[in-house]
C-alpha positions as CSV (number, residue, x, y, z in Angstrom):
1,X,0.0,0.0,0.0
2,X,1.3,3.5,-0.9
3,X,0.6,6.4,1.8
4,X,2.9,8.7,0.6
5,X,1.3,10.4,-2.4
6,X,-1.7,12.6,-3.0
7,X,-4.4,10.5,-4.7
8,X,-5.8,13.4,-6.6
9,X,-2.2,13.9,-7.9
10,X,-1.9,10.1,-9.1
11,X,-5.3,10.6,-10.6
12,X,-4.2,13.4,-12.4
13,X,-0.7,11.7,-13.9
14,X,-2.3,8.8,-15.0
15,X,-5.1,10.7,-16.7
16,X,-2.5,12.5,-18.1
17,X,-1.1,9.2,-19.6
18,X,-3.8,7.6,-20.0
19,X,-6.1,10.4,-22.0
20,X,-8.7,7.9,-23.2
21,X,-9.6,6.8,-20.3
22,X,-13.0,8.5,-18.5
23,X,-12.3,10.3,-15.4
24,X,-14.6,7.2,-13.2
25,X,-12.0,4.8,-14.8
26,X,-8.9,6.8,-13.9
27,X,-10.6,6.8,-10.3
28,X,-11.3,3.4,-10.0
29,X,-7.5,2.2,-11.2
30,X,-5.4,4.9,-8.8
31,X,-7.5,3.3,-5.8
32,X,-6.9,0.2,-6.7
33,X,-2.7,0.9,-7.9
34,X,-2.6,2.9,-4.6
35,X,-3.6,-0.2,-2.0
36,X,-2.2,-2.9,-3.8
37,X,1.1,-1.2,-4.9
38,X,4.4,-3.0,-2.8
39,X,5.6,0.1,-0.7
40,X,8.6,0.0,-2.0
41,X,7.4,2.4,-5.2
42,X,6.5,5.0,-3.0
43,X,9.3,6.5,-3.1
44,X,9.8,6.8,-6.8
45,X,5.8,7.9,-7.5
46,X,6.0,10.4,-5.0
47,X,9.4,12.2,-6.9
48,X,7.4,12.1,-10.0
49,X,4.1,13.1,-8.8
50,X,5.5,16.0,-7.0
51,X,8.7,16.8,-9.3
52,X,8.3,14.4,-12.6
53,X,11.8,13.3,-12.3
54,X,11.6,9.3,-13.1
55,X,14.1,8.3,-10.9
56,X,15.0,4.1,-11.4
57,X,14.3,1.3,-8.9
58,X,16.2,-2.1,-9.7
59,X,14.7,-5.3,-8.7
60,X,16.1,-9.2,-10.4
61,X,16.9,-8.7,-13.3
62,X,14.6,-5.7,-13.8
63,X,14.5,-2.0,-13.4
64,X,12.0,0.8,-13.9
65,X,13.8,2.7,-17.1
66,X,14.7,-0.9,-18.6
67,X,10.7,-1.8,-18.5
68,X,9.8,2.0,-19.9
69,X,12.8,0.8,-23.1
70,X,11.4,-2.7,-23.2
71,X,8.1,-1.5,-23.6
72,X,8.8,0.7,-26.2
73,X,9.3,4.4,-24.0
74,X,5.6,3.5,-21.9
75,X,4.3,5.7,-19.4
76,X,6.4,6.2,-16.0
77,X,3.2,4.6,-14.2
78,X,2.9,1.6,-16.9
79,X,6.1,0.8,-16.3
80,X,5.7,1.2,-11.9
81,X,2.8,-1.3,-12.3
82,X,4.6,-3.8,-14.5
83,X,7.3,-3.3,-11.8
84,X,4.9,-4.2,-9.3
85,X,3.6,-7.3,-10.9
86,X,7.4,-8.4,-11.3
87,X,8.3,-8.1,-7.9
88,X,4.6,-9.9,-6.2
89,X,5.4,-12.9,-9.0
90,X,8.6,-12.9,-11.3
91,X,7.7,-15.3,-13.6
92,X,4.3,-13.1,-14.5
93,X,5.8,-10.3,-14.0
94,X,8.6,-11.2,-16.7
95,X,5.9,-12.0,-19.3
96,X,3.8,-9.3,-19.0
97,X,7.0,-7.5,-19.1
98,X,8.6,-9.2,-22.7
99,X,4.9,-9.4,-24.0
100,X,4.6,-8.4,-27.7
């Protein structure tokens, strides 16, 4: 769970990256990113909600940045939550990761 950060804030990021989403959707997934997100993100979303510098978190074989270039430049909070994933299950983390 992530404490750290202002929800209106991560609402308004990933609008921002997300523009096609509808503002109930963009709601509904920061609620859900923010209590199931490991702790150890908190850090990094709250420098880029506050400042948006994407600072890099290595975890295995993974980091943050190499996600964002593996997944063809995705968002910074695309690339947190495929980081998440990664770290709560490695081997479905990696595919969703590598996935085409």
């Amino acid at each position: 769970m992530i404490n750290n950060v202002s929800k209106k804030q991560f609402e308004d990021a990933l609008h921002l990256e997300n523009p096609s989403w509808t503002l109930d959707a963009v709601k509904k997934q920061a609620a859900e990113y923010l209590s199931l997100w490991d702790e150890r993100l908190s850090d990094l979303l709250n420098t880029y909600l506050t400042s948006g510098i994407e600072q890099d978190f290595q975890h295995g074989e993974f980091s943050v940045l190499l996600i964002k270039a593996l997944r063809h430049n995705c968002g910074f909070l695309y690339a947190l939550s495929l980081m998440d994933a990664y770290m709560k299950d490695p081997l479905n983390g990696k595919a969703l990761i590598l996935r085409r």
